[in-house]
N, C-alpha and C positions, 0 to 999 in steps of 0.2 A: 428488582424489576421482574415481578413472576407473570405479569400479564405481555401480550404484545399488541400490534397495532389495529387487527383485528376486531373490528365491533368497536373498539374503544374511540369514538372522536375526539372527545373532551382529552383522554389520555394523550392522542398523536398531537393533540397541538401543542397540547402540553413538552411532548420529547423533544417536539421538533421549535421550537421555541429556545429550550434547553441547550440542542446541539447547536442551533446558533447563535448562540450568548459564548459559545465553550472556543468556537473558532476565533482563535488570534486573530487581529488586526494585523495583517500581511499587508504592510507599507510597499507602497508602488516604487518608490525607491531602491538604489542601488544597495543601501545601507541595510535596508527592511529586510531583502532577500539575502544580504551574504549574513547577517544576525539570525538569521534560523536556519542557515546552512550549518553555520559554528554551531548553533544549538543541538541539531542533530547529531553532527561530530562528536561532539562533547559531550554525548549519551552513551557512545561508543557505536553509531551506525556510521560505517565504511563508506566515503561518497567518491562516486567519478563521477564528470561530465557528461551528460546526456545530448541529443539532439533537439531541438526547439521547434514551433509550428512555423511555417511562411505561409503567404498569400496563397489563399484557394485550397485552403484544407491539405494544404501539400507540409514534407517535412525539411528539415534545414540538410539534410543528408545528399549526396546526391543519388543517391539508390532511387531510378523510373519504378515507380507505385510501390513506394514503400509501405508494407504490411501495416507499419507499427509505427506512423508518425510521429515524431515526438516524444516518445515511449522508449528510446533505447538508447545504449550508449554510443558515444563519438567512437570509442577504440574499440578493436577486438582484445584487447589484452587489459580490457574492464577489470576483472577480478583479481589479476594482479597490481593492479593502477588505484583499486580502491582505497580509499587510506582515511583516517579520523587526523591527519597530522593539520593544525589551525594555518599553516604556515602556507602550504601547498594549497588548501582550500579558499583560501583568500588572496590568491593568484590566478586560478582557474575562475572564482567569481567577478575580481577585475579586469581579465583578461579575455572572459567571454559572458558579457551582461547581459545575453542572451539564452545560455542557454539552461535547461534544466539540468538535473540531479539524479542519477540515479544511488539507489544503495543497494549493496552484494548483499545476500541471505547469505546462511549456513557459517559463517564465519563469527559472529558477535549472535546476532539475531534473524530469526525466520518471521516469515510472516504468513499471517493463515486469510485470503481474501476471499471473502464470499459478494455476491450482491446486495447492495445497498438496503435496500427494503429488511434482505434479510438481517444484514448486520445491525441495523440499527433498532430490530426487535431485540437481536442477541445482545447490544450493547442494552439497554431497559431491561433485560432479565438479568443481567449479571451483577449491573450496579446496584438493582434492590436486593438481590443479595449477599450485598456486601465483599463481592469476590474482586480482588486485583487487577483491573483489567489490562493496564500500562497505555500508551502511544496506539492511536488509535487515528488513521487518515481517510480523508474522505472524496473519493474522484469523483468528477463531473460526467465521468462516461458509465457512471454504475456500477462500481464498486464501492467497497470498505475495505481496511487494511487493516487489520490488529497485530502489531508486532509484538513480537514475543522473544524469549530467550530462545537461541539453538538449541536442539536437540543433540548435539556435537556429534563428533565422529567416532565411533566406537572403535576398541581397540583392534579389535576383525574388522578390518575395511569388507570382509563379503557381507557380512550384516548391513553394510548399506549400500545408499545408491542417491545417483544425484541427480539431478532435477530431469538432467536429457533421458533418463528411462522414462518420464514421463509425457512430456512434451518441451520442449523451447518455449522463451517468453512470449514468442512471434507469434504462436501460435497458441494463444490463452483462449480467444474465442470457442475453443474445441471442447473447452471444461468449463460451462457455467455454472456449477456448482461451486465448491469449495476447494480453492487451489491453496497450497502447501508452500510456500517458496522457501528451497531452504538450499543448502548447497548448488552450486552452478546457477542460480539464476537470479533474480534483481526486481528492482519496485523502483517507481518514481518514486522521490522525495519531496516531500512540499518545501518551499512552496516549487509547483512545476505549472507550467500554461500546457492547454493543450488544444489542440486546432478545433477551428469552427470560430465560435462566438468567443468575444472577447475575454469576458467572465469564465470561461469553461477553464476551470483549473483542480487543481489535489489539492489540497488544503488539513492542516492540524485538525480534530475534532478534539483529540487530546493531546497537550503536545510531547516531546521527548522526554519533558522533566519526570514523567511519570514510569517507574522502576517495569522492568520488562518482566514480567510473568512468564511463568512455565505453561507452553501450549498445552500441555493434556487440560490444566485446569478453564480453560476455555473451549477446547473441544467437542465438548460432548452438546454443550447450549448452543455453538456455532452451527453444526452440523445439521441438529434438530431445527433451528430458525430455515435453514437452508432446504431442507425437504418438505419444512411447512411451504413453504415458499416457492419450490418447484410447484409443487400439489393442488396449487392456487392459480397456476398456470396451464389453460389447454393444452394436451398433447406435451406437458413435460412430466418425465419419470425422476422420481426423488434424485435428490442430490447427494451425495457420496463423497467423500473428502477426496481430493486428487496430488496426492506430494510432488511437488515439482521438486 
């Protein structure tokens, strides 16, 4: 994919045609959503339960104006609760047929999330060439997700640092550029609903089955689609990777 969506019409229909032939058939049923919960599992992404939308754009939590509707998990002790065990995850999906999914970064896999627009130029340049891209989600509030392998934790825990040096999940709105999730922090998992309009959900563009890449090799096209893409925007200064 060495062109993007830029000038190209005949191309954008083309991708975007593409990207909706590649979304799974996410069955409204009880079955459809706990079958790609397992699925993600069994990729090796670590899931807990998340909170779900209610009436009037509000969240299932009872947090007055919560930041992050829908968007976060039920427990504070998420990251230890996360788990790929099929046994547990198909307890929490019958026991709560409402709510979403979140998955831990920095443990199995990180994920690199840009804005849509841009992601879906970077996803067109990478596929033409030829590079690995793996499990790739796609939210209704504008983003993309590309999951990737961890960068794991080096043997000098000062060489790194987790997500809260950078910001909390709660507060993603602050880094429209290229957010980093890796350690301490978390992504919905599709399938997840999210408030507003019925349809408004995360959904597979590509799903789990597909082997998780090393983020540098994504990286560098990510970041570029992401500055195009600021640049294209009044009054925004390029975008800059941000590690959560």
């Amino acid at each position: 994919m060495s062109a993007t969506f830029g000038g190209r019409t005949g191309r954008q229909g083309k991708i975007s045609q593409w990207l909706r032939g590649r979304r799974p058939q996410e069955a409204a049923d009880d079955g459809g959503r706990e079958a790609l919960l397992l699925a993600a599992a069994g990729a090796g992404l670590p899931l807990a339960p998340a909170a779900h939308p209610a009436p009037g754009y509000r969240c299932s939590c009872d947090r007055v104006g919560c930041p992050t509707p829908a968007r976060h998990p039920v427990s504070f002790a998420w990251q230890t609760q996360s788990t790929t065990d099929r046994a547990q995850i198909e307890r929490w999906a019958r026991h709560q047929p409402q709510a979403n999914f979140i998955t831990a970064t920095g443990m199995v896999h990180d994920v690199l999330d840009v804005p849509v627009e841009a992601g879906r130029q970077a996803l067109e340049r990478l596929l033409d060439s030829g590079v690995e891209v793996g499990p790739v989600a796609e939210s209704d509030d504008g983003r993309m997700l590309f999951f990737t392998l961890t960068r794991g934790t080096p043997e000098d825990e000062d060489e790194w640092w987790p997500c809260e040096l950078d910001c909390h999940p709660e507060t993603m709105d602050e880094h429209p550029g290229l957010r980093w999730h890796c350690r301490g922090s978390y992504v919905l998992v599709p399938p997840a609903r999210l408030p507003g309009d019925e349809d408004r959900a995360v959904r597979w563009v590509r799903g789990p089955e597909h082997a998780l890449p090393d983020p540098l090799s994504l990286l560098e096209v990510l970041t570029d689609a992401c500055a195009r893409h600021a640049g294209e925007e009044p009054g925004h200064a390029a975008a800059w990777p941000v590690r959560h």
